[in-house]
C-alpha positions in Angstrom: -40.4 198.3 267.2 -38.7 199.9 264.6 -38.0 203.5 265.2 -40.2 206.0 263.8 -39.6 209.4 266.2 -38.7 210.9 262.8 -42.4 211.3 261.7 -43.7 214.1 263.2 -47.1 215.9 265.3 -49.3 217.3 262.2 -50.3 220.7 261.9 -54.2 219.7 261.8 -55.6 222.8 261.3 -57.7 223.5 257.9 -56.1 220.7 256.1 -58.6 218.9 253.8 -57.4 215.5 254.8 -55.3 214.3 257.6 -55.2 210.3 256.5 -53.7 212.0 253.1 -50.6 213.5 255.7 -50.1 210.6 257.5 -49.9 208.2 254.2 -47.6 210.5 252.1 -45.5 210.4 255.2 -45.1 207.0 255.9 -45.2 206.8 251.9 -41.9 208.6 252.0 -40.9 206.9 254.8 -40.9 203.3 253.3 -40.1 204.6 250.1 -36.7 205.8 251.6 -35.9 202.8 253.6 -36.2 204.7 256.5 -39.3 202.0 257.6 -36.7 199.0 256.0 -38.9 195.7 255.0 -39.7 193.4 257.8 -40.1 196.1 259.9 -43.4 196.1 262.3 -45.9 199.1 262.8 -48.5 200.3 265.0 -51.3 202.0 264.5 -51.5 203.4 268.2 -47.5 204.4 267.7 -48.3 206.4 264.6 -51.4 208.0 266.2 -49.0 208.8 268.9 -46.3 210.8 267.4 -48.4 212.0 264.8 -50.7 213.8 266.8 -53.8 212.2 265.4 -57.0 209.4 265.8 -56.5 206.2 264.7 -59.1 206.4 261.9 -56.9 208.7 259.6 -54.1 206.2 260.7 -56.1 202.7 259.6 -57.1 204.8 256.4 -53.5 205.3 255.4 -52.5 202.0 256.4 -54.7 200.5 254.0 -54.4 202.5 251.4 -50.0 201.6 251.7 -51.2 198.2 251.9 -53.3 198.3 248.6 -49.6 199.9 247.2 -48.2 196.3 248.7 -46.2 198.8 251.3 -47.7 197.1 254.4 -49.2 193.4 255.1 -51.9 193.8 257.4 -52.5 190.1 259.0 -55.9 189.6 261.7 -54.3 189.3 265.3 -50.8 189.3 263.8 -48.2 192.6 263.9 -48.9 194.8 260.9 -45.2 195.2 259.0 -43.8 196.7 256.1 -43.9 194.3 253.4 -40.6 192.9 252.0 -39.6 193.5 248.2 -40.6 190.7 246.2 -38.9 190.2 242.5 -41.9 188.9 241.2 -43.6 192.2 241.9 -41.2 194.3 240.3 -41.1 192.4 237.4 -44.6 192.4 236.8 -44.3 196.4 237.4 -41.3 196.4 234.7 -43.9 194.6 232.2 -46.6 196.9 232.8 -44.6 200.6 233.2 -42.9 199.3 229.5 -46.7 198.3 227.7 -48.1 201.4 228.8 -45.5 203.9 228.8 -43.7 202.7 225.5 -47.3 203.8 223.9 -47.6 206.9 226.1 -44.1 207.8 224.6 -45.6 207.1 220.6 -48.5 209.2 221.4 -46.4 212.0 223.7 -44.3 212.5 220.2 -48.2 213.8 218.2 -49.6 215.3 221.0 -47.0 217.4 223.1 -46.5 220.9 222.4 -43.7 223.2 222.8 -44.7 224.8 226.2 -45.1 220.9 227.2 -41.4 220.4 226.4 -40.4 224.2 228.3 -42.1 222.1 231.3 -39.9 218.8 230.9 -37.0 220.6 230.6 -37.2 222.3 234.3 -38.0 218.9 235.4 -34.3 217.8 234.0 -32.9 221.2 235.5 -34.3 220.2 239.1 -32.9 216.7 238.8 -29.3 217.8 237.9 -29.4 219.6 241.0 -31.1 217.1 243.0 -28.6 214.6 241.9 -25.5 216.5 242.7 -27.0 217.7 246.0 -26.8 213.9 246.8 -30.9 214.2 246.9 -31.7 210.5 246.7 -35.5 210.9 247.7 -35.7 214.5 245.8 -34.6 212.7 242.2 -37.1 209.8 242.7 -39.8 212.0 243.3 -39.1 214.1 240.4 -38.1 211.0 238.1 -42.0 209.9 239.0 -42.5 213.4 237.9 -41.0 213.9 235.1 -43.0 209.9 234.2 -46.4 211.6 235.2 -46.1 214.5 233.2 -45.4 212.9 230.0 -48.3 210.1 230.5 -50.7 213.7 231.3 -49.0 215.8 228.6 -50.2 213.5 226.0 -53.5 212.9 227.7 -53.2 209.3 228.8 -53.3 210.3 232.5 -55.0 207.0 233.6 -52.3 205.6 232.2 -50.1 206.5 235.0 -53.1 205.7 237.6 -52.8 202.2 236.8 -48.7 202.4 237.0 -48.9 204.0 240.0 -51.1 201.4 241.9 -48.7 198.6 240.3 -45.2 199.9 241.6 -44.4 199.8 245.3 -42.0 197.2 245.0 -40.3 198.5 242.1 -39.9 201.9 243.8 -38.0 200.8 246.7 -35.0 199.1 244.1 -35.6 202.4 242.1 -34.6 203.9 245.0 -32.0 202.3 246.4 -30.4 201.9 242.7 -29.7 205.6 242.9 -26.8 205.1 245.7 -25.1 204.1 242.0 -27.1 204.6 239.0 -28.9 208.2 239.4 -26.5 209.4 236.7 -28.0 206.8 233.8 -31.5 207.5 235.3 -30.6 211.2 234.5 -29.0 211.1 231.1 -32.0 208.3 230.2 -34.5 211.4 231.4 -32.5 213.9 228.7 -32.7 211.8 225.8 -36.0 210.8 226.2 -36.4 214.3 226.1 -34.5 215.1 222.7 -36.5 212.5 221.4 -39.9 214.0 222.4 -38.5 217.0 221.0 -37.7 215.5 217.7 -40.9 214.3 217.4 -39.2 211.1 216.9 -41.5 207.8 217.5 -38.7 204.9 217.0 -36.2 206.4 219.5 -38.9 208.0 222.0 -40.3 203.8 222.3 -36.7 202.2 222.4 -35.4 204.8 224.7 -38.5 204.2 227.1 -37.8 200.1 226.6 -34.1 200.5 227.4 -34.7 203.1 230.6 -37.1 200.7 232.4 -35.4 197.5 231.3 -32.1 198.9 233.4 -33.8 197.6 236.6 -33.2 193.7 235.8 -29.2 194.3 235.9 -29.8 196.9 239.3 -32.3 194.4 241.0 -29.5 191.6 241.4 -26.9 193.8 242.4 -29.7 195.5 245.1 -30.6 191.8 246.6 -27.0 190.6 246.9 -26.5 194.1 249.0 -29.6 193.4 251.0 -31.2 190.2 250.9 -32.6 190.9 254.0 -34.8 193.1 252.3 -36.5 190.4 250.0 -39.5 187.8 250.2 -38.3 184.2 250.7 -39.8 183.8 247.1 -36.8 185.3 246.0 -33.5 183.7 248.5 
């Protein structure tokens, strides 16, 4: 059994919703390699250490394994899924129709007071970056994402990326052990061109940013095939 002593007992009192705990735990958990793929997971061993019923745990589970986090299989172990190419390709293809629109639309609608907001986004991942914060810049990369699709009042549209990128996140992730610094000076001018108003570089700079994951992804699996679905050895 994979260790997992690093999750901790929950504070249960007035929290609105326990399962919510436990999943952005685990979330971060998987997210960070901590839980690697391939790695198996109880139910009863979360419920243990995290001080809680196995309800809020079979809740979280399944919503991780509607993310693709977790393959639950009838009578069989329950284990973090492994990465599979095809998923985070078909992630890539959906984060690029819908946010390469959000960016055209982001350029009208966004005010100055929206770009004020972007730019302490870009202040907190400078220093997240140099702090070494791996786990710190990806969640304020998905951030700094969310805030544009909701600034320009296309929030679903990052309800439907968000449901479609498990698999993606864990090479995003691991891609920052060498690439943060292009993540970061993507973020800035993808900024400048919100700024400027400017639809044709606001689009191609969106295209270019998520297209960087097809050179990272082969560098990631030759590091840790391990990691990845037969589909893709």
């Amino acid at each position: 059994m994979t260790e997992i002593s690093t999750l901790r007992s929950l504070d249960l009192i007035d929290r609105p919703s326990v399962a919510d705990q436990i999943f952005d735990a685990l979330h971060a958990q998987v997210l960070s390699l901590q839980l690697p793929p391939g790695a198996k997971i109880s139910e009863v061993d979360v419920a243990r250490i995290m001080g809680a019923s196995r309800q809020p745990v079979r809740d979280a589970f399944y919503r991780l394994s509607k993310l693709g986090f977790l393959l639950i299989r009838p009578q069989r172990a329950t284990t973090i899924a492994l990465i599979s190419t095809r998923a985070v390709m078909q992630a890539r293809f959906i984060r690029t129709a819908l946010e390469a629109e959000t960016m055209r639309a982001a350029c009208t609608a966004m005010t100055p007071a929206d770009h004020a907001a972007l730019d302490v986004l870009i202040d907190q991942q400078r220093a997240a970056m140099l702090a070494g914060d791996r786990l710190g810049f990806h969640q304020l990369d998905d951030q700094f994402h969310r805030e544009i699709c909701e600034r320009a009042g296309l929030g679903f549209a990052w309800d439907i990326i968000r449901e479609s990128k498990a698999h993606m996140d864990r090479v995003r992730y691991l891609s920052l052990s060498f690439a943060s610094q292009a993540a970061f000076d993507d973020h800035v001018m993808l900024l400048d061109a919100l700024k400027a108003r400017d639809e044709v570089a606001a689009v191609q700079g969106m295209r270019v940013h998520l297209a960087r994951i097809l050179e990272q992804i082969t560098r990631i699996r030759a590091d840790h095939r391990d990691y990845f679905a037969e589909e893709d050895n």
